[in-house]
N, C-alpha and C positions, 0 to 999 in steps of 0.2 A: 504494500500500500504506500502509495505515493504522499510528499508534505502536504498536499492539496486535494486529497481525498477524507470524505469524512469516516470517523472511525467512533466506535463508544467513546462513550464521555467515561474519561481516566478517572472522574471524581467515583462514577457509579462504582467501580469496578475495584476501588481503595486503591488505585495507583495514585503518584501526584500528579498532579497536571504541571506541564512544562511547556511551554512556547518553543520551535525550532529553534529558535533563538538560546533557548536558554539551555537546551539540550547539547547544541554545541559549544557552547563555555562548560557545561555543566560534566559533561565527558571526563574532563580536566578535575575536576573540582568535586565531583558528585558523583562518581560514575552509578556508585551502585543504585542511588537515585530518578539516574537518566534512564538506565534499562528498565528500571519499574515501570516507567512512566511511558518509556518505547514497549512493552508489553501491553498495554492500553491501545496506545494507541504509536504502532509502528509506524518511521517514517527513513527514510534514506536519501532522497531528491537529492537536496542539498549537501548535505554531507558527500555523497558522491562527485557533485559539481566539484566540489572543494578539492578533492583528490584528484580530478582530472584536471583542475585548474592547477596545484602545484606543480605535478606531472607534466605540464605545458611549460611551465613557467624555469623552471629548473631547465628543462632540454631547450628553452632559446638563450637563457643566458649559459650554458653549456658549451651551444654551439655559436654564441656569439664573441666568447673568450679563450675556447681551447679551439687549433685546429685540427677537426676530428678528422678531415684528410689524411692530412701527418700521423695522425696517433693510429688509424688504423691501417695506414703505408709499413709505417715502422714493427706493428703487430705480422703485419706479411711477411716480412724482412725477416722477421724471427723465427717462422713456422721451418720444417726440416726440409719441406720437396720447396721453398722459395727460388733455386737459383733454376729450376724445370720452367719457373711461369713464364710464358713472356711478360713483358710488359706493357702490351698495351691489355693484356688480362689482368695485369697487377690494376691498372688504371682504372679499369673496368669493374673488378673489386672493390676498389675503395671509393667511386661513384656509387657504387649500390649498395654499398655498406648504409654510406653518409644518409641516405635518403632512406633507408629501410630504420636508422637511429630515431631519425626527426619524426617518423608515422611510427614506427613502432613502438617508444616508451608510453605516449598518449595513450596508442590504441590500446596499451596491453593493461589501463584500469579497468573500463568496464568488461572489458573481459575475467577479469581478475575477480572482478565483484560477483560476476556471474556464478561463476564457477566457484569460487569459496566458498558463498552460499548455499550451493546445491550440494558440498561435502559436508558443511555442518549441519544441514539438514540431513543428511543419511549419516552422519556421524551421531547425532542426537537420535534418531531411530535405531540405531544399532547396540544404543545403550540402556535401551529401553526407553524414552521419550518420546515426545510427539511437538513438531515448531511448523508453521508454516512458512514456507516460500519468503513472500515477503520481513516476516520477523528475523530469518533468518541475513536474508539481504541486511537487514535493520545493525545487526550485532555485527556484522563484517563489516561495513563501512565504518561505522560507531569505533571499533574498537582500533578500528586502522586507523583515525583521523587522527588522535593525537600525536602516535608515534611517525606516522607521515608528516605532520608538522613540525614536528624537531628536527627530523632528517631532512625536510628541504630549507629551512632555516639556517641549519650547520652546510649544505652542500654551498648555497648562498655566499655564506660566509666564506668558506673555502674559494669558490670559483672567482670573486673580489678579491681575498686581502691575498691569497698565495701567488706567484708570478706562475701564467697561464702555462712555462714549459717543464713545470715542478706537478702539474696535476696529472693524475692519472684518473679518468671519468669513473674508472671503475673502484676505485680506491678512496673517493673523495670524503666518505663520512668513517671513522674511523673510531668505530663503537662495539668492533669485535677483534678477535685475536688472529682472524688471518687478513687482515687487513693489515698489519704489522710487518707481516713475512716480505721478503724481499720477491723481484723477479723471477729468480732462479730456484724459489722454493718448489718442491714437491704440488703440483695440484688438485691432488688426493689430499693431502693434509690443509691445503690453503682452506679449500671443501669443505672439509670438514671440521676446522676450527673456526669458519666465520657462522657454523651454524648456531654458536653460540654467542649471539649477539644483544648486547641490551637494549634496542631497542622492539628487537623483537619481540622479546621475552617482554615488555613491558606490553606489548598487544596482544601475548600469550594469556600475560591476565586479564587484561582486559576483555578478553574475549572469551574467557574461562568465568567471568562474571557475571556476561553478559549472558549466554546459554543458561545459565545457573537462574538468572532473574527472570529472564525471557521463555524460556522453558519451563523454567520451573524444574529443573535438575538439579539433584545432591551436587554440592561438593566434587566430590569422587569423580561422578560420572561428566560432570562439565569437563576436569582437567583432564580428564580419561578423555574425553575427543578433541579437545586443542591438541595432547600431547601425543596422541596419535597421529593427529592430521600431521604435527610437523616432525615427528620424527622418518613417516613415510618421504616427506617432502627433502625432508635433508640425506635421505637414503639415493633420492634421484640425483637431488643436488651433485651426491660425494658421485655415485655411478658415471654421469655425464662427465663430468671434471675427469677420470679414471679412465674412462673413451676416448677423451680427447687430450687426456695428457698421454 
């Protein structure tokens, strides 16, 4: 259910009632609050705008400070079959890189929204619960906004104050332990140690809260499906990293 669609009144239902407004400061401040009140009456609209809008914002000032040309030239230069390519197929790479960066980090929220959603809903049935579609939407975005806003705040920060040939796009918020590791580290272990990340972990609860309020699930069973969702997810992670290293 969309912010503009009418839903029970939160009062009848012993939720608080919360203005969209107040849900997104309240996130920060309130969470366990805000999910009651998104159990009432579910909403996502905006909050999602919000994460597509950093998501935008981040990748023009991105690519308006780094040249992601260069940065993905010098990524070719490194791989092992490099001196096989010609170059006007190197060129050709790094034009479709450039343009698959600029659509690809946008497109890949509401994608991201989609489909998160529809694991915590089978993740919340599998533990015995029951969430709808939309509620579900509700706690993905909800629990993502904050930690998305730290993270593009700090990237921000980074892509201004650091000089633009010191950044690496991939590297630029440095809130976990394989973000430390140098170039030449192992990328099996890079993998696997950025899966421990604090900002993640801070949407981990948050999202472990929000199933809990929203659902209406123990304890146990809410962190039982965050923490399955992301251990599945950091198992791809390490596997692909392991492929391709």
């Amino acid at each position: 259910m969309s912010d503009f669609v009418a839903a029970p009144s939160a009062s009848a239902s012993g939720a608080p009632e919360m203005s969209t407004a107040e849900t997104l400061t309240g996130i920060f401040f309130e969470p366990s609050r805000t999910f009651e009140s998104l159990r009432a009456r579910p909403r996502f609209l905006v909050a999602g705008i919000i994460l597509l809008a950093l998501a935008c914002i981040v990748t023009a000032i991105l690519y308006t400070r780094v040249d992601m040309g260069q940065y993905i030239r010098e990524r070719l230069e490194r791989s092992p079959n490099a001196a096989q390519v010609p170059e006007a197929q190197k060129e050709m790479q790094v034009r479709v890189g450039k343009m698959i960066g600029m659509v690809a980090i946008p497109l890949s929220v509401p994608i991201i929204i989609a489909g998160g959603a529809a694991l915590y809903m089978l993740g919340v049935m599998a533990f015995g619960g029951a969430i709808s579609y939309g509620k579900a939407v509700s706690v993905w975005t909800y629990s993502s906004l904050p930690p998305s806003i730290l993270s593009a705040l700090m990237a921000i920060l980074v892509l201004f104050l650091k000089s633009p040939d010191s950044i690496d796009p991939e590297r630029m918020v440095v809130t976990n332990p394989g973000a430390l590791l140098g170039e030449e580290s192992s990328k099996v272990l890079v993998a696997a140690l950025s899966q421990f990340d604090l900002l993640r972990f801070y949407g981990l609860y948050l999202a472990a809260l929000g199933l809990r309020k929203v659902a209406k699930l123990s304890s146990t069973q809410a962190w039982g499906v965050v923490i399955a969702l992301w251990a599945i997810a950091a198992v791809i992670r390490i596997g692909m990293a392991a492929i391709r290293g």
